[in-house]
C-alpha positions, 0 to 999 in steps of 0.5 A: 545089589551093588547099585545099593551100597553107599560110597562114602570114604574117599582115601586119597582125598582123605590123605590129601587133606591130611597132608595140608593139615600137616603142612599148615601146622609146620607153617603155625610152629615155624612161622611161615605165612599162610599158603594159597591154594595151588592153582592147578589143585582141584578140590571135590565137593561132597556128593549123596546120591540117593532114589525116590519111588519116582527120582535118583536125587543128587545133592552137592555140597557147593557153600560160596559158590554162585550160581554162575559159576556151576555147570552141569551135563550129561552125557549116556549114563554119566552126570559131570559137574564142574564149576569154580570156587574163589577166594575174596579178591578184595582181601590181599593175600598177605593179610591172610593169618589162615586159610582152611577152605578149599578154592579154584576149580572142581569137576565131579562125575558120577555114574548113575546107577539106573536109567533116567529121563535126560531131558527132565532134568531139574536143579535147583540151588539153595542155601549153598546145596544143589539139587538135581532130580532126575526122573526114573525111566518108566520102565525102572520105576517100581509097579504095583502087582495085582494077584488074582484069586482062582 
Protein backbone atom coordinates (compact mmCIF):
# COMPACT_ATOMS: atom_id res chain seq x y z
CA UNK A 1 0.00 0.00 0.00
CA UNK A 2 2.77 2.66 -0.82
CA UNK A 3 0.71 4.77 -2.59
CA UNK A 4 -1.17 5.53 0.86
CA UNK A 5 1.70 6.54 2.95
CA UNK A 6 1.88 10.44 3.61
CA UNK A 7 4.81 12.61 2.70
CA UNK A 8 5.25 15.27 4.95
CA UNK A 9 9.23 15.77 6.15
CA UNK A 10 11.42 17.13 3.58
CA UNK A 11 14.86 17.32 5.26
CA UNK A 12 17.02 19.28 2.95
CA UNK A 13 14.34 21.95 2.81
CA UNK A 14 14.35 21.54 6.55
CA UNK A 15 18.09 22.42 7.14
CA UNK A 16 17.75 25.07 4.47
CA UNK A 17 15.45 26.79 6.30
CA UNK A 18 17.39 26.31 9.18
CA UNK A 19 20.51 27.53 7.74
CA UNK A 20 18.74 31.07 6.80
CA UNK A 21 17.52 31.15 10.24
CA UNK A 22 20.99 31.04 11.52
CA UNK A 23 22.40 33.51 9.21
CA UNK A 24 19.74 36.11 9.91
CA UNK A 25 20.46 35.76 13.47
CA UNK A 26 24.20 36.42 12.95
CA UNK A 27 22.82 39.44 10.80
CA UNK A 28 20.41 40.60 14.00
CA UNK A 29 23.54 40.10 16.77
CA UNK A 30 26.28 41.72 14.37
CA UNK A 31 24.25 44.43 12.72
CA UNK A 32 24.23 43.54 8.92
CA UNK A 33 21.30 44.73 7.08
CA UNK A 34 18.65 42.30 5.99
CA UNK A 35 19.71 39.85 2.90
CA UNK A 36 17.73 39.57 -0.11
CA UNK A 37 16.93 36.22 -1.42
CA UNK A 38 19.48 34.65 -4.06
CA UNK A 39 18.20 35.09 -7.24
CA UNK A 40 19.11 31.70 -8.43
CA UNK A 41 17.46 30.09 -4.96
CA UNK A 42 14.12 28.57 -5.36
CA UNK A 43 11.65 28.05 -2.59
CA UNK A 44 8.94 25.24 -2.47
CA UNK A 45 5.62 25.85 -1.79
CA UNK A 46 3.94 23.11 0.48
CA UNK A 47 1.98 20.54 -1.52
CA UNK A 48 -1.14 17.81 0.25
CA UNK A 49 -2.04 15.27 -2.23
CA UNK A 50 -4.89 13.40 -1.24
CA UNK A 51 -8.18 11.09 -3.10
CA UNK A 52 -11.74 11.23 -3.05
CA UNK A 53 -14.06 8.16 -4.28
CA UNK A 54 -14.15 10.14 -7.52
CA UNK A 55 -10.71 12.60 -7.62
CA UNK A 56 -6.93 12.74 -6.59
CA UNK A 57 -7.28 16.36 -5.28
CA UNK A 58 -3.80 18.55 -4.85
CA UNK A 59 -3.63 21.88 -2.97
CA UNK A 60 -0.62 24.46 -2.91
CA UNK A 61 0.00 26.65 -0.67
CA UNK A 62 0.72 29.78 -3.07
CA UNK A 63 0.03 33.27 -0.56
CA UNK A 64 0.89 36.27 -2.71
CA UNK A 65 1.26 34.67 -5.77
CA UNK A 66 -1.19 35.89 -8.83
CA UNK A 67 -2.81 34.21 -10.61
CA UNK A 68 -0.64 34.98 -13.64
CA UNK A 69 2.10 33.99 -12.32
CA UNK A 70 1.35 30.12 -11.87
CA UNK A 71 1.74 27.39 -14.49
CA UNK A 72 0.53 24.26 -14.82
CA UNK A 73 0.94 20.84 -16.95
CA UNK A 74 1.04 17.35 -17.20
CA UNK A 75 2.78 15.28 -18.61
CA UNK A 76 2.36 10.96 -18.35
CA UNK A 77 1.89 10.61 -14.85
CA UNK A 78 3.49 13.51 -13.71
CA UNK A 79 1.86 16.88 -12.67
CA UNK A 80 4.65 20.08 -12.73
CA UNK A 81 4.00 23.17 -11.39
CA UNK A 82 6.00 26.41 -11.67
CA UNK A 83 5.25 30.01 -11.15
CA UNK A 84 6.79 33.16 -9.41
CA UNK A 85 6.77 34.98 -6.08
CA UNK A 86 7.91 38.66 -5.75
CA UNK A 87 8.67 40.98 -3.41
CA UNK A 88 6.87 44.69 -3.31
CA UNK A 89 8.90 46.80 -5.99
CA UNK A 90 7.72 49.70 -4.65
CA UNK A 91 9.60 49.36 -1.34
CA UNK A 92 13.47 49.88 -1.71
CA UNK A 93 15.56 47.06 -0.65
CA UNK A 94 17.42 49.34 1.75
CA UNK A 95 14.19 50.06 3.94
CA UNK A 96 14.11 46.57 4.73
CA UNK A 97 14.78 46.03 8.63
CA UNK A 98 13.51 41.90 7.96
CA UNK A 99 12.73 39.78 5.37
CA UNK A 100 11.49 36.04 6.43
CA UNK A 101 9.30 35.31 3.21
CA UNK A 102 10.63 33.30 0.63
CA UNK A 103 10.60 35.05 -3.14
CA UNK A 104 11.51 34.22 -6.75
CA UNK A 105 10.84 31.44 -8.78
CA UNK A 106 9.46 27.81 -7.82
CA UNK A 107 8.55 24.49 -9.80
CA UNK A 108 7.34 21.34 -7.95
CA UNK A 109 6.58 17.85 -9.57
CA UNK A 110 4.58 15.46 -8.41
CA UNK A 111 4.03 11.97 -9.29
CA UNK A 112 0.37 10.86 -9.15
CA UNK A 113 -0.16 7.69 -7.52
CA UNK A 114 -2.94 6.45 -9.77
CA UNK A 115 -4.15 7.14 -13.44
CA UNK A 116 -6.39 10.35 -14.07
CA UNK A 117 -8.39 11.75 -16.74
CA UNK A 118 -5.73 14.62 -18.24
CA UNK A 119 -8.10 16.11 -20.22
CA UNK A 120 -10.60 17.05 -17.12
CA UNK A 121 -8.41 18.58 -15.39
CA UNK A 122 -9.89 21.58 -13.12
CA UNK A 123 -8.10 24.53 -11.03
CA UNK A 124 -9.00 26.68 -9.21
CA UNK A 125 -7.17 29.38 -6.85
CA UNK A 126 -8.67 31.05 -4.07
CA UNK A 127 -7.65 32.72 -0.89
CA UNK A 128 -3.65 32.06 -1.88
CA UNK A 129 -4.42 28.14 -2.13
CA UNK A 130 -4.71 26.18 -5.37
CA UNK A 131 -6.89 23.62 -6.07
CA UNK A 132 -6.54 20.96 -8.62
CA UNK A 133 -8.81 18.06 -9.21
CA UNK A 134 -8.07 15.37 -11.25
CA UNK A 135 -10.75 12.96 -12.18
CA UNK A 136 -9.83 9.17 -11.51
CA UNK A 137 -9.84 7.02 -14.80
CA UNK A 138 -13.10 4.54 -14.56
CA UNK A 139 -11.16 1.97 -14.42
CA UNK A 140 -9.54 3.03 -10.69
CA UNK A 141 -12.66 4.14 -9.20
CA UNK A 142 -13.85 1.95 -6.57
CA UNK A 143 -17.15 -0.09 -7.75
CA UNK A 144 -19.86 -1.50 -5.77
CA UNK A 145 -20.22 -5.80 -5.83
CA UNK A 146 -23.59 -7.28 -5.71
CA UNK A 147 -23.53 -10.73 -4.00
CA UNK A 148 -25.97 -13.00 -5.33
CA UNK A 149 -27.52 -15.40 -3.00
CA UNK A 150 -27.74 -19.33 -4.27
Amino acid sequence: MDRWRIQRFDPFRELTDMQTEINRAFDAYFGGRPRMAEPDRAWAPPIDVYETREQLVVAVELPGVREKDIHLSMTGDVLSLRGQRSIAAEVPQESYHRIERWSGTFERHVQLPIPVQADKIRANYRDGVLEIRLPKLEEVKPREIKIEVS
